[in-house]
Structure formats: C-alpha cells, structure tokens
N, C-alpha and C positions, 0 to 999 in steps of 0.2 A: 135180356138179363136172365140169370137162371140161379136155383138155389137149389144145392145137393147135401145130402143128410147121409153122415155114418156116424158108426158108434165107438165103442172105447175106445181110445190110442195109444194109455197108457203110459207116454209121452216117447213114444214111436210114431214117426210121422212117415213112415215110408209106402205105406200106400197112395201118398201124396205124391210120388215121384211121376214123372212127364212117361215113364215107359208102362204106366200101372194106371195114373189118372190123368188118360191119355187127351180127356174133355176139354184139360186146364189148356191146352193152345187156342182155344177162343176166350179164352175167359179172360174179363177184363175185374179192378179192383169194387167195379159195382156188384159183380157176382161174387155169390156167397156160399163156404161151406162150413154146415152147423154138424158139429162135434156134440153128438149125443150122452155129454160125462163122461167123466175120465181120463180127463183133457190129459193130466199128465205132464203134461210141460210147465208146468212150475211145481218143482219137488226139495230139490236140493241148492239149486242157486250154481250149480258145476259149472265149469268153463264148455262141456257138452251140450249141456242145458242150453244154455246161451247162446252156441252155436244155432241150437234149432230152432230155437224160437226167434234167428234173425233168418233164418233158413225159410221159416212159415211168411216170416213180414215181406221176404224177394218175390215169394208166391204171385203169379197177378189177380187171386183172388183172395179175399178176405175169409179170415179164419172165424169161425164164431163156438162160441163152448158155453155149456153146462156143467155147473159142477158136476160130480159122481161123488163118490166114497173116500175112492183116490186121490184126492190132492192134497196141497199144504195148505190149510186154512188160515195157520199162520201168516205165510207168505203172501198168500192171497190177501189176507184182509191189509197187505199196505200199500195195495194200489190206489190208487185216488176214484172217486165215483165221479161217472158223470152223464148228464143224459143224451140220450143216440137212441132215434129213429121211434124215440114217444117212451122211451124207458129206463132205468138206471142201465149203467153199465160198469166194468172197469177196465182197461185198455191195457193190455199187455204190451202191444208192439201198435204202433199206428193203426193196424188192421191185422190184429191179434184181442179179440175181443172176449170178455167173460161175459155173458145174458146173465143176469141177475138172478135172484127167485122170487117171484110174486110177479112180475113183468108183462106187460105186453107191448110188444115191440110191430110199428108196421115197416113192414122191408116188401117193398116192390110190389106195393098195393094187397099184402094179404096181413093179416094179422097174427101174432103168435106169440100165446101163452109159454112164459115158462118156468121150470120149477126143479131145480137141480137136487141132488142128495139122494143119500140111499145109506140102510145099513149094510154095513160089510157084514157079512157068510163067512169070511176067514179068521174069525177069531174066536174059535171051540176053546184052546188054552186059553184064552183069555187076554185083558188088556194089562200089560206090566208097566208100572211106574220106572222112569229112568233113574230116580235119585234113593227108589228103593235099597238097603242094603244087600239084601240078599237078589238083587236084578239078574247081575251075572250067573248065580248058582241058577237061576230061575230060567233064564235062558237055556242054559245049557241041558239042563233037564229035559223041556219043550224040546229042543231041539233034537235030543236023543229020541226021544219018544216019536218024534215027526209029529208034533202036535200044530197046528196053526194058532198063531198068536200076533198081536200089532204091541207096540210098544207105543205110551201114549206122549204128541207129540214130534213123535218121529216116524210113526207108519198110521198111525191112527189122530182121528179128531173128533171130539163129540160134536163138532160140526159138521160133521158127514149128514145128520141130521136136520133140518130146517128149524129154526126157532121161532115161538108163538108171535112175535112180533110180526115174522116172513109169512106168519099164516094169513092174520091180518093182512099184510099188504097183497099179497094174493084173491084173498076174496073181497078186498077194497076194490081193487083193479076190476075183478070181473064184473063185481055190480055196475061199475059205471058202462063196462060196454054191455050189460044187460046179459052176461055168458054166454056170449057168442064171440068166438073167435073161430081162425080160420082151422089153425094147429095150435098143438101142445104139442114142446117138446121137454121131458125131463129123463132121469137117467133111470128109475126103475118106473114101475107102471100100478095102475090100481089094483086093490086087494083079489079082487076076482078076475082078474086078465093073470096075478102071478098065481092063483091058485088054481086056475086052470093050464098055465105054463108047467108047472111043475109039480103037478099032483098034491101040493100041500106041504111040498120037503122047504118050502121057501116060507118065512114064517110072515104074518101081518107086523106092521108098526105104525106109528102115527102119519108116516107121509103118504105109504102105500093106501091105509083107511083116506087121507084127506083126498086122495087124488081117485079113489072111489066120491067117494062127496063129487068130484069135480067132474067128474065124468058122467054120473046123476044127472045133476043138474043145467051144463054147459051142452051148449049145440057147435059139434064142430067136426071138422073133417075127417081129420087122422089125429092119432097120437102117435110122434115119435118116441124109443128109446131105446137105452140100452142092457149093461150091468150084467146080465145073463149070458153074454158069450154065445149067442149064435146070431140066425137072421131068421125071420119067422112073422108072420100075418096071421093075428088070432081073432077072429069075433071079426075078421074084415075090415075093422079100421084102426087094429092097433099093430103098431109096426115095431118091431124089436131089429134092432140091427147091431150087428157086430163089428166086422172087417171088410161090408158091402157098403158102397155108395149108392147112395139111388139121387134121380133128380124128379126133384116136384116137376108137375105138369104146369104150364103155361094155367 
C-alpha cells in the first residue's frame, strides 16, 4: 500500500491523469492520495464539476483533501459526517474524502494530524457583500483598478479560517495520543516556517500562531502543506508542495 502527498489543485485534477501520475497503475482503492487544500472540486455544483469529481471516484486510488482558503464552505458543510480510519470525515464521492480539522486519522498503520484553512492573500480590495447596493459600481472600480478582491459567499468564506470549537477538538485529539503523531497535514504552515518562507510579506493569524503551538509541543515526522504555490523543504521537516507528488516512505 502507499500514500502520495500534493498540494493545491484548485479543482484541476489533471496531474492526476495516467500519462503525468504514471504510479496510479499499481495502485489499488486501499492506496491513498492526500490533497494538501484547495481541494477545489466542490465550488460551484457545475455539470464540470460533477464530471470530476466522478472522474476522481473511477481513480483506483482514493482521493483524500484538506480544506484550504479555496472552497465552498457552504457546500461543504452539507455533506454528512462520519467516522473513517479513527476520525471525522465527510464523503464526497465513495473514496473522494474531506479530513476534517482537529483529526487524527490512522491510514496504513501511521498516524495523521490534520488541520485544514488558511487566510486568503488575494483580497487587498477587500471583502464585498453581494446584496450590497452599490456591489456592482464596487466591482467594477476593483476591477479597473486590477485590485484583488473575493466576494463574500461566492469567492470568499470566513471559514477559510478554523473556529474555536475546531481548536478544542484539535488539542482534545492530541492530548489523548500524548502529541505524538506520525504527520500533519494542513494547508498553510507555522508562523515561523511562513516567516521564514517569505521573508515576513505573508502575515501571522490565529491558525498559522496555533500550528506554531503545535509544532512546539507535538513530536512528529514531517509536516505536509500547501497555499504558497511552490515545492520547497524548510527546517528539514516541513514540506510545502504545490503541483509535486511525492510518496511517503514505507
């Protein structure tokens, strides 16, 4: 069995394809590949959409995801929960799967933390309300300007975020295994792994500080993740990955 790790997809799945992820001819639906946020495939509900997310379920390996920034929170939150491999989960497709946050999950005798969310970086213009009156002039302004901006609800969600309750079950989970797991996987990374990534242009928030705290205190392997758009090994055991797969070691 083997379990392979990339990062955003943005709900682009084509590095998934048999001539790119050439691996997937042995792989069978026990093998696992964990989507580091940004899963992306649930955005709009499109008849595209759809297509891919039955296109991921033909896969013979199972899909596994992290939130990011980028998805629909809305749409997300009306999948049904349920528990898979020692953790919550929600089930997009039979083996199209969302890892919760606060989670640890055991898959194939290793253990793994996980903790999805991140603040979005693209919205300098700012968050605009859709039922605003003046939306449309608002837009268009931004848009002249080429400013970046989300609209909330339809490109943006304050759950991009993790809520105090998701903290709690995060540092629930880990007192019981004593902070030791094997990985963490989430979509941005500790406050001093992103200020050393980026010089300080990436700013602190409450998940990057708590996932500081976590990395403090927890003994663990590696950290996967993403958000940052490249592929990159800082400090030795924290792994940023973008548009690379890698596979865990045995």
């Amino acid at each position: 069995m083997a379990i392979f790790i990339t990062g955003d997809t943005h709900g682009e799945f084509v590095r998934f394809k048999k001539s790119i992820f050439y691996e997937q001819a042995e792989l069978t639906k026990d093998d696992c590949v964990i989507i580091a946020g940004d899963f992306g495939g649930i955005w709009d509900g499109s008849k595209e959409e759809l297509h891919w997310l039955d296109w991921l379920e033909a896969k013979p390996f199972t899909t596994l995801f992290v939130s990011g920034n980028h998805e629909n929170f809305d749409m997300l939150a009306k999948f049904p929960i349920e528990d898979w491999h020692g953790g919550k989960v929600q089930r997009i497709r039979p083996s199209v799967i969302h890892l919760m946050r606060g989670q640890i999950y055991n898959i194939q005798g290793k253990t793994f933390f996980t903790m999805g969310g991140a603040s979005s970086h693209d919205i300098a213009g700012g968050i605009l309300e859709p039922d605003d009156p003046q939306f449309k002039r608002k837009c268009r302004m931004l848009d002249h300007s080429g400013a970046l901006y989300r609209v909330n609800h339809r490109s943006w969600w304050k759950e991009e975020l993790p809520s105090e309750e998701e903290y709690q079950t995060a540092r629930a989970n880990l007192d019981r295994l004593g902070w030791v797991v094997d990985y963490i996987i989430t979509h941005c990374c500790p406050t001093s792994v992103q200020d050393e990534l980026s010089g300080g242009f990436y700013k602190a928030d409450t998940l990057t500080d708590f996932l500081e705290e976590v990395t403090q205190q927890c003994r663990f392997k590696y950290q996967f993740f993403g958000h940052y758009h490249t592929d990159q090994i800082i400090q030795g055991k924290y792994v940023l990955l973008y548009e690379q797969i890698i596979c865990l070691k045995p």
